[in-house]
N, C-alpha and C positions, 0 to 999 in steps of 0.2 A: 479707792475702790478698785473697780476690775472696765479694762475697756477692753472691746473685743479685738483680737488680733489673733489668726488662727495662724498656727505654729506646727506644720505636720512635723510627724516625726521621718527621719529622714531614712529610717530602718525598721524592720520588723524584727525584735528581742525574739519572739518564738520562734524567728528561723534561723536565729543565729547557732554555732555549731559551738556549744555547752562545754561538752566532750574536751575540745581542744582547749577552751579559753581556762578550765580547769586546773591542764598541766601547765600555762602560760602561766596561770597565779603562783601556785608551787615552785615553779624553775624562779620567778622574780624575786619572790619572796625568802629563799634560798639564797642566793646570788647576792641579796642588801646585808644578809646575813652576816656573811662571810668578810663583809669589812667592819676589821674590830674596831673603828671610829663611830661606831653607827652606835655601837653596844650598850651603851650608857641610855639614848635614847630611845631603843628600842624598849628596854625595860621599863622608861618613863613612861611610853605611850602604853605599855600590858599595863601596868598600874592601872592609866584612864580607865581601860576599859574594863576592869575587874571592879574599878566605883561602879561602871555601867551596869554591870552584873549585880553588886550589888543594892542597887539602887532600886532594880527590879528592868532595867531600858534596856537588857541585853540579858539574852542567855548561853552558855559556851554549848556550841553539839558535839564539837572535839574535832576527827580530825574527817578528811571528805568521806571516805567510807560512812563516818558515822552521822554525816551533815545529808544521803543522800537515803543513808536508814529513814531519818527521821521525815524528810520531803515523800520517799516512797516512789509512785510512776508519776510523778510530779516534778518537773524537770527546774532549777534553780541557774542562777547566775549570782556569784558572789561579787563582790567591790573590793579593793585592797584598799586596809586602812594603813594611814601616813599620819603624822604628827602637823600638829598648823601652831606656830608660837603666838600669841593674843596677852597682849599686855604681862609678858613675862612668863604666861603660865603656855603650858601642852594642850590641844585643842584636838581630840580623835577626829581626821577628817577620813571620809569615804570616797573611794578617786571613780566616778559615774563616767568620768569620761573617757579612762584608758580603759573601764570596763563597755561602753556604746552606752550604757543607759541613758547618758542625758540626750544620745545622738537618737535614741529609740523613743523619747519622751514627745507627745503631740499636747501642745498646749493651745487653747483655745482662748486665753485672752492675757491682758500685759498688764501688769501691778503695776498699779496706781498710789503712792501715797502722799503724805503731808509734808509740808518739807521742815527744818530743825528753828523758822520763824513762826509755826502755830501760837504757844505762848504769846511772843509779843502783839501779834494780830488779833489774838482774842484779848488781850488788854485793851488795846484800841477799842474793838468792838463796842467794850464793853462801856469804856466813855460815852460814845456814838447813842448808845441806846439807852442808859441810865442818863446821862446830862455832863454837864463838864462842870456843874455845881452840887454835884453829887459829893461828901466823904468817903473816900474807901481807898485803903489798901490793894495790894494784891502779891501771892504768893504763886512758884510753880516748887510741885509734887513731881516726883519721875516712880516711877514701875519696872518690872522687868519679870517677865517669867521663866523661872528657869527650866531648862534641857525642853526647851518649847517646840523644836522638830519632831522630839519622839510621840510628844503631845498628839500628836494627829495622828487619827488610824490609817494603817494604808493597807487596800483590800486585796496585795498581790505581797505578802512578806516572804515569796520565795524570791523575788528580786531586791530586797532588803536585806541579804546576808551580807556579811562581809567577812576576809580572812586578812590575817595577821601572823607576824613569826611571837611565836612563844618563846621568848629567851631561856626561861628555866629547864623546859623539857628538849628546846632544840627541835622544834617542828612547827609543821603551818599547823592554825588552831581557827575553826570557825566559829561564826557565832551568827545567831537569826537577831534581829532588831527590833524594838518596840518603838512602832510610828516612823519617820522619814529620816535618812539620815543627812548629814551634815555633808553637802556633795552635790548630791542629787537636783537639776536641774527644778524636779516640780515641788521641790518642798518649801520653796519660800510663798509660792500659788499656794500650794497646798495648806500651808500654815495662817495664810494673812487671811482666809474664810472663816476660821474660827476667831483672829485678831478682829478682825471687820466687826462680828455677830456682838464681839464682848463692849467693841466700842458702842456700835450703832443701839445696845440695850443699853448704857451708857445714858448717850443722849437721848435716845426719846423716850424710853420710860422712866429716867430718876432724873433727867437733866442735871446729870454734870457734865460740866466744861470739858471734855477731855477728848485727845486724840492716839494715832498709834502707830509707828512706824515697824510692821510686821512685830515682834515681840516688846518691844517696847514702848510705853505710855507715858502720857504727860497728864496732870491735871492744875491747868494753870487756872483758878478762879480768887474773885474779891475775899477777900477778907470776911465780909459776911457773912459768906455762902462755905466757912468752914467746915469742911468733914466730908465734900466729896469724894477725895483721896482712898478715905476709909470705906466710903461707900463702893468705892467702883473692887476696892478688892473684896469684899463682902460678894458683890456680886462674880467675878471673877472662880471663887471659892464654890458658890451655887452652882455654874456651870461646869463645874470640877477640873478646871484649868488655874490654880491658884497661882498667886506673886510671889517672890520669892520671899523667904522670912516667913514666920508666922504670925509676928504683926508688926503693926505699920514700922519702919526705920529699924526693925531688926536686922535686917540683910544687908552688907554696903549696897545689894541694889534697890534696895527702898529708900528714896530718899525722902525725908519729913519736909512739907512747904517751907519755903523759907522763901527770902525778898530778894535772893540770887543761887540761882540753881543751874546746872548747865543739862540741856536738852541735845540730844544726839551732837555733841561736842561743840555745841553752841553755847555761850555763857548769855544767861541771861539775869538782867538786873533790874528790880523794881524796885530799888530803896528810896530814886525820887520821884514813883510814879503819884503818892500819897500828895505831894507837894506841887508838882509840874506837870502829869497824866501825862508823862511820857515814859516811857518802855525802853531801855536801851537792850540791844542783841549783837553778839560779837563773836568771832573765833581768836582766841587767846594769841599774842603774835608770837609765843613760843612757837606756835604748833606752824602757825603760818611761816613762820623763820625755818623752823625743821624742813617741811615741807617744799622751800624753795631751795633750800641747801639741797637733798635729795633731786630736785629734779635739776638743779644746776649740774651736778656729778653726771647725772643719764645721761645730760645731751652733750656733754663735755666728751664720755667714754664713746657715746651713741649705741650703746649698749644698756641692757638690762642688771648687766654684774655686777654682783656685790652691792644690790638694791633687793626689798622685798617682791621686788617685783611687779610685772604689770597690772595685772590685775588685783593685788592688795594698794597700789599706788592708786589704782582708776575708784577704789572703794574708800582711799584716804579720802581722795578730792570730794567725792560726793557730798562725804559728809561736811566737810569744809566749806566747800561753795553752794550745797543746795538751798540756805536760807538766802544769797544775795545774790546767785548765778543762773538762777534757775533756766531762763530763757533758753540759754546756750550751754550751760555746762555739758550736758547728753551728748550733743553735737561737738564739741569741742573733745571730749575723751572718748570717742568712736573708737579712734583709733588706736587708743591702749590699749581697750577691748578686743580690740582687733589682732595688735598685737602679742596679747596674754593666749589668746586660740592657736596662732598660728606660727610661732614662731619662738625658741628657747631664750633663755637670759642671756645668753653668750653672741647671739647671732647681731650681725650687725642692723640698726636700725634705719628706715627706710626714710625720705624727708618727710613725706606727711605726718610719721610719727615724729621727727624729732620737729617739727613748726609747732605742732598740736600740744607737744609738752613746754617749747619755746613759750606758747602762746598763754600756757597755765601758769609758767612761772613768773613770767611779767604781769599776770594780774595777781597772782599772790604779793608780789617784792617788786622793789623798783631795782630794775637791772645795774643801773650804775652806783646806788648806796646801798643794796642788799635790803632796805629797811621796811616793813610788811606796808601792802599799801591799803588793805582790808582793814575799815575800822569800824567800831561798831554803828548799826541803823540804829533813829528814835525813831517808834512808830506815832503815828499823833492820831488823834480820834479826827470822825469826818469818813471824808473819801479814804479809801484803802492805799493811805500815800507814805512813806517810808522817805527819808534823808538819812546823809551823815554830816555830823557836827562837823 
């Protein structure tokens, strides 16, 4: 949910100097141009956003004379878009922060969610409450909605422009946006009050099991109680925010229940929950091995280089550790955080940051065998208690 935490913003956008930040986009965007190594990806990223066009999430205004026709005495701030790579593929991101937006954004409270152990916790529950001489299975369902930033109105879209190099024609090319973009400090607030509305109708008027982590859902229930899955996107659909696919297990992001399904890159297994009413929940020790390989390299170099960097590294761990770290994970990657605002991939790293990734990678791997030390919990019915085998 949302707890309150006021966040002013640290600038006022209407008094920033428009005019200038203008020719800043233009000369930038010029200037990436001009290195013929970029060329290849530059064109990748016009593609993305010509899906966007087409899709209806974006419209081209062309070039700023004609981006400032269409705004009128209405004064605009664009974003430059940048390419983000996401499991192989181009991801159009919007940069809010070398544009001030996120530093101009006042946020009023702090996102709350679930963390990637829901599923096995609602197994448990669900012994607890039924009996532990009860029969039943249990399956987890996953959801996803896609282009789910745009999804959300936003009531000022002359701060949702963003500009880009058009490779074909060789000039800067604008384009206005449909709902938040991909960047943008207030859009994941912005987004998780429609995710919140769709779960919380969810639960208490059709009661199914299920939760949400900003666009992404789970519906882990018994065996039973089959066809929540279908129902929550039924309802999802009525709200006019649909899941991807048009039905159920169409889309690779629909996934159909099954007795092992992995929730925000947590694998989860109930094939002997039918037998034992236990739950097991894990991070695959691939990813755990990956992961300590990379942060061995960081603190090795003490640098960011030739890593995705800190802040895609501080969004690895989350999801990796927030089903069994919760307590301290936050507190323990501050200072990645800290590091991704304030300072480039190249720059040398400070001790607090290198203890702090020291500190992540000895609980992911055992420093002297390299071998993941993360394995999976069983949840057991009862009090809300969790071991590892």
């Amino acid at each position: 949910m949302f707890r309150a935490d006021w966040q002013p913003a640290a600038l006022d956008i209407d008094a920033l100097d428009h005019e200038t930040w203008h020719r800043d986009v233009d000369s930038q965007l010029r200037s990436g141009a001009r290195d013929a190594s970029r060329h290849a990806d530059l064109v990748t990223l016009y593609e993305r956003t010509m899906k966007e066009v087409k899709d209806g999430w974006a419209k081209s205004l062309g070039s700023l004379q004609d981006a400032k026709a269409f705004f009128g005495d209405q004064p605009f701030r664009e974003m430059i878009r940048f390419a983000v790579e996401q499991k192989g593929e181009i991801r159009p991101c919007d940069n809010g922060r070398s544009s001030l937006h996120n530093l101009a954004t006042t946020l009023q409270e702090r996102l709350v969610v679930d963390s990637a152990d829901f599923p096995a916790r609602a197994a448990a529950l669900y012994v607890e409450l039924l009996g532990k001489d009860r029969e039943f299975a249990f399956k987890l369902g996953t959801e996803d909605i896609a282009s789910a930033y745009r999804r959300m109105p936003c009531c000022e879209p002359w701060y949702t422009v963003f500009a880009q190099w058009n490779p074909h024609t060789g000039s800067v090319e604008y384009f206005r946006l449909q709902g938040f973009n991909f960047g943008l400090k207030s859009a994941p607030n912005a987004f998780n009050r429609l995710s919140v509305c769709i779960r919380e109708l969810a639960n208490r008027l059709l009661a199914v099991c299920c939760t949400s982590y900003v666009d992404d859902f789970c519906v882990p229930e018994p065996t039973f109680a089959a066809g929540g899955q279908q129902l929550l996107r039924d309802l999802a659909s009525l709200v006019g925010v649909p899941f991807a696919g048009t039905r159920l297990g169409e889309h690779r992001k629909s996934v159909v229940p099954a007795f092992a399904n992995p929730f925000l890159r947590v694998q989860h297994d109930f094939t002997p929950f039918e037998r034992l009413r236990l739950p097991y929940a894990g991070v695959s020790e691939s990813l755990v091995e990956k992961l300590g390989l990379s942060l061995g390299s960081i603190i090795e170099k003490r640098s960011f280089a030739g890593s995705a960097g800190p802040l895609k590294l501080a969004g690895q761990l989350q999801f990796s550790l927030s089903w069994c770290a919760r307590r301290f994970r936050r507190a323990a990657t501050q200072p990645i955080h800290r590091a991704g605002r304030a300072m480039g991939r190249h720059e040398t790293l400070d001790k607090v940051t290198v203890e702090a990734l020291r500190f992540l990678r000895d609980l992911l791997v055992d420093p002297v065998s390299k071998r993941p030390r993360l394995r999976p919990r069983t949840f057991e019915y009862g009090a809300r208690k969790s071991r590892t085998p």
